[in-house]
C-alpha angles and dihedrals in degrees: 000000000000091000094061091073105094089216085059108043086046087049095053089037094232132093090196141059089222091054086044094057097041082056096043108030086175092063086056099045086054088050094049104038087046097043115122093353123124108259127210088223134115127239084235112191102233111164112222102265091042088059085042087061104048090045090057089055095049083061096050084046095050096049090059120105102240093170110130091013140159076050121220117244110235102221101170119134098010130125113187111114088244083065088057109117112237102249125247095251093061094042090061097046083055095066123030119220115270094233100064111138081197102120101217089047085052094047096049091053093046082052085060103043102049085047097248096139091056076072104021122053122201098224122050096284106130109227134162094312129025114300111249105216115118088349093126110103100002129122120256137187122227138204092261090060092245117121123237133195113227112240142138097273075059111052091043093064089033085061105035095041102014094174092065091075112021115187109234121266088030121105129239117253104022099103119059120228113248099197090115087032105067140028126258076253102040087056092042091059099051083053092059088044083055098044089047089066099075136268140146099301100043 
């Protein structure tokens, strides 16, 4: 589709898919790896011009020259106390070792990892999604007007089949279901992350 605007079929230098993927053989190897497979990523609502947009700012980024980046401050020498290098120990508590058996460590990291915190923040800063901070036990009104405690029964269908109980003022359909995604565990343990962030029955 995207192909049929004449700006974007001069600009990639093709008029066919067949011709695209011939010019850019990674494009084809994501389609085909990803077609048909579940995604971890939102239906997200962009308007047109909105998709047009970020689309124009992947290009500036990718045309950056990120080698030798992030760059690494040269401190030698210096005496100020800014120049000062973090020490070891605090460098450890920052990031906890990967292999924690701690749940809610494990489940912070699994919210990471399958991109929930780019909806869902863990403060009170509505996103995408509902905000997560002292969310646990409380009482919440969904789109069907009924009202719902947040618990773990809760979060864990809310995770695995997030359309059956939709909070108000959310929309149906932008978050994926993660039922065939994660593990009865895996889930269980961002529960406990969640969980970990405050609520009533802390």
């Amino acid at each position: 589709m995207q192909l049929q605007k004449p700006a974007v079929a001069d600009e990639a230098g093709v008029d066919t898919l067949e011709a695209y993927f011939d010019k850019y053989p990674a494009a084809a190897e994501r389609i085909h790896r990803r077609g048909g497979q579940t995604t971890v990523m939102p239906n997200l609502q962009f308007r047109t011009d909105e998709v047009a947009r970020i689309i124009a700012f992947l290009k500036y980024t990718s045309q950056m020259d990120t080698e030798g980046w992030p760059p690494v401050p040269q401190v030698a020498g210096l005496t100020f106390p800014q120049a000062t290098k973090m020490p070891t120990a605090a460098v450890a508590v920052a990031a906890p070792p990967k292999g924690s058996d701690d749940p809610v460590t494990r489940g912070a990291r699994l919210v990471e990892d399958n991109g929930c915190s780019a909806c869902h923040s863990a403060g009170n800063e509505v996103l995408v999604g509902p905000a997560w901070g002292q969310l646990y036990g409380s009482d919440v009104m969904l789109a069907d007007g009924t009202r719902a405690t947040v618990d773990d029964a809760f979060l864990t269908r809310a995770i695995l089949d997030p359309d059956v109980q939709i909070a108000a003022g959310f929309d149906k359909g932008v978050m994926p279901p993660y039922a065939n995604l994660l593990e009865t565990e895996q889930v269980a343990a961002i529960v406990a992350y969640i969980r970990s962030l405050g609520g009533e029955d802390q």
